[in-house]
N, C-alpha and C positions, 0 to 999 in steps of 0.2 A: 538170568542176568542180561542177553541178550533183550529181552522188553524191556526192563530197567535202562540198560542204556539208550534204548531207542526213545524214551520218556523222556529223560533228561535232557538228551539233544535238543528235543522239540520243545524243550522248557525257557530256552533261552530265546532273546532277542534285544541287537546290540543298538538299542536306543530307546526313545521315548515319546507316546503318542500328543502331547501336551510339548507348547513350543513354552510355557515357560515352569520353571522350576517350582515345586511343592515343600514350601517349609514343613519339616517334620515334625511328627509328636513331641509334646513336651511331656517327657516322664516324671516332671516333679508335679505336675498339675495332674497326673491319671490318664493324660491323653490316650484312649487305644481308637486302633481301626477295628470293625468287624463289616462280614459281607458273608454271603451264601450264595449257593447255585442251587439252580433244577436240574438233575440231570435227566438227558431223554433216555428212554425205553427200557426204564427203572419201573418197577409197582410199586404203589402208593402205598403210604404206612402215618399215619395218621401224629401217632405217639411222639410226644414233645422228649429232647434231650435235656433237660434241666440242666443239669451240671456239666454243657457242651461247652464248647466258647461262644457259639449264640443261643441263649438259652432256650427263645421263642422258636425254633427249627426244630422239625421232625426227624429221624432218624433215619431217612430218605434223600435228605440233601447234605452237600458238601458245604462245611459250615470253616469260618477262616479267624483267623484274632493276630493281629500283630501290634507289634508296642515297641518303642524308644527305650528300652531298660538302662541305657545309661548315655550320659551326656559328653562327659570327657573321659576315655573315646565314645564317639558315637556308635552304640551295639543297638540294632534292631533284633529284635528278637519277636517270631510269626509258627503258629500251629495252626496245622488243618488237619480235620477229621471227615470221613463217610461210614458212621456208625454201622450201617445195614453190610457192607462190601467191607465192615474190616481192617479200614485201610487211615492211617495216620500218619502225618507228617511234623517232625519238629525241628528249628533250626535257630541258628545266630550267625549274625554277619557284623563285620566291623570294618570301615576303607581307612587307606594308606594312599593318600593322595602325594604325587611326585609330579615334579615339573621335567619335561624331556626336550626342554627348546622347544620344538616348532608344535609340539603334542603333550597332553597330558597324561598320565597313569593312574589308575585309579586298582590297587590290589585291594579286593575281597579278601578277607579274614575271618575265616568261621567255617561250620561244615553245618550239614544237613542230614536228619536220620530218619529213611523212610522205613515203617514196617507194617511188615502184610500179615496180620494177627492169622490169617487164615490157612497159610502156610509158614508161620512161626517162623519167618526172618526177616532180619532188619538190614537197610542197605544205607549205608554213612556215607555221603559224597561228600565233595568239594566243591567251589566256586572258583570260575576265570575269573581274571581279570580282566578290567573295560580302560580302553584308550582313546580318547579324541584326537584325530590326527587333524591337522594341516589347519590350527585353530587362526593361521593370519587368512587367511585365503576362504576354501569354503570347507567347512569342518565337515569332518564324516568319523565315523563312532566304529569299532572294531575291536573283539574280543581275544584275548591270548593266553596264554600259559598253560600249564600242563594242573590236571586235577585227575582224581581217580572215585572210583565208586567201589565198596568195598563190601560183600558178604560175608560175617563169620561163621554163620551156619550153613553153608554151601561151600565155601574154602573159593568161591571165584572173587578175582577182581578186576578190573576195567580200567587202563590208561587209556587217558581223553586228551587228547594236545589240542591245542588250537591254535591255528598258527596268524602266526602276525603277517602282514602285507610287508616284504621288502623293502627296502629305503628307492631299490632300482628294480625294474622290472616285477615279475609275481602279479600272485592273485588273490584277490580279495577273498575271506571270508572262508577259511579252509581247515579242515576237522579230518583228526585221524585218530581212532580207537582200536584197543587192541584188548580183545579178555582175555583174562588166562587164570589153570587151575591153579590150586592152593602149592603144586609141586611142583609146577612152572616157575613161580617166582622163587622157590630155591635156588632152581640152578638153573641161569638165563641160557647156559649155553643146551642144554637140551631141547627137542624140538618134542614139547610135548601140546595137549589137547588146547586150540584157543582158537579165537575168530577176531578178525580181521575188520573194521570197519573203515572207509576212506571214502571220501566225500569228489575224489577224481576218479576213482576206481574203485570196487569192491570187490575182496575176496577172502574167501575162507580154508584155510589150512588146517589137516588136522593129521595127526600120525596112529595108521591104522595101527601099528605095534605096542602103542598106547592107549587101549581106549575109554573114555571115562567112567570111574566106576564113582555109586552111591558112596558117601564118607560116615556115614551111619552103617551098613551093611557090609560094607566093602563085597557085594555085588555089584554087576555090570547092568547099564541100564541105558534108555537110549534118551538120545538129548537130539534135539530137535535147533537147526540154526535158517535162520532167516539175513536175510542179504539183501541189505537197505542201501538208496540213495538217500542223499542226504544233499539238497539246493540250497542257495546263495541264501536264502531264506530263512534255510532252515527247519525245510519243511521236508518229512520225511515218506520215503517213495520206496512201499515194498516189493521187491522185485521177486524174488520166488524162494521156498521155504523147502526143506529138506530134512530128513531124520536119519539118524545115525547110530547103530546099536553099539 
């Protein structure tokens, strides 16, 4: 869960490299995107995926399809695969645009389902939302709201806040995560097994008289946490890793 969230973080960024705006697909016409990657220090595998979202791609590259499936509301709807490593993405997003006076809001609507075929679990997140602040003056682009990432074959799940920039004083650009097990979100007031992520500070808590057990075996097994930085940016900064029986 802990790589998963550290993924996700690094998946975002609050604007756009193009100064002017991209009319979208038209779903009544067929419009779709597709695109592929190389990835480095992969081996090469020759064999065409036919029935991929890019047909022409070998089963070596990350291959991508997204589409405008509906017009009113607007739902994008986007799948990626890497055949070789297992690993698939599928999701929908639909905005809810709001006027805020001096800023705009734009709430995401939809969720996202990653699964890792190769350890047979899928992780369902959510999407922030994006704000343009101070649109009289010089506008600048910032993420909020609270979303989660959610395992059901592991029983963990991950609060993601993102916090908004104060009206007065504060700091831009600021993220606090917190996993916790499937027993934790029972009963909040227990202090049982989870980790801590915060973009001012990190740290990891965990209660030795609890310690996490396999949800398949109900044996004890050891889980391994890592303790990231996380820059204005975005950009994630491993600071040192630790295992725990």
């Amino acid at each position: 869960m802990v790589q998963i969230v550290k993924w996700y973080l690094a998946s975002f960024h609050a604007g756009r490299k193009s100064a002017v705006a991209k009319k979208p697909y038209n779903p009544v016409l067929g419009e779709i995107f597709r695109c592929h990657w190389d990835l480095p220090d992969t081996s090469s595998d020759d064999e065409v995926v036919a029935d991929g979202p890019v047909p022409w791609c070998h089963r070596n590259q990350l291959t991508f399809i997204a589409e405008q499936v509906s017009h009113h509301p607007p739902i994008s709807a986007f799948y990626a695969e890497h055949v070789n490593r297992r690993v698939s993405l599928c999701a929908h997003v639909w905005t809810k645009s709001k006027f805020l006076g001096l800023s705009i809001g734009v709430h995401n609507v939809g969720f996202g389902t990653l699964k890792l075929l190769q350890f047979g679990e899928e992780y369902v997140c959510t999407f922030p939302n994006g704000y343009g602040r101070s649109i009289l003056t010089v506008p600048w682009i910032e993420l909020g709201g609270s979303t989660t990432v959610k395992c059901v074959q592991s029983g963990y799940h991950a609060n993601v806040e993102f916090h908004t920039k104060p009206f007065y004083g504060g700091k831009k650009h600021r993220i606090t995560a917190e996993n916790e097990a499937h027993n934790q979100a029972q009963n909040n007031n227990q202090d049982n097994e989870g980790h801590n992520v915060n973009n001012e500070g990190q740290n990891v808590h965990y209660n030795e008289d609890n310690p996490p057990h396999n949800l398949h075996n109900n044996q004890v097994t050891k889980r391994t946490f890592t303790i990231i930085k996380i820059t204005k940016t975005f950009t994630i900064i491993k600071l040192r890793t630790f295992t725990i029986c």
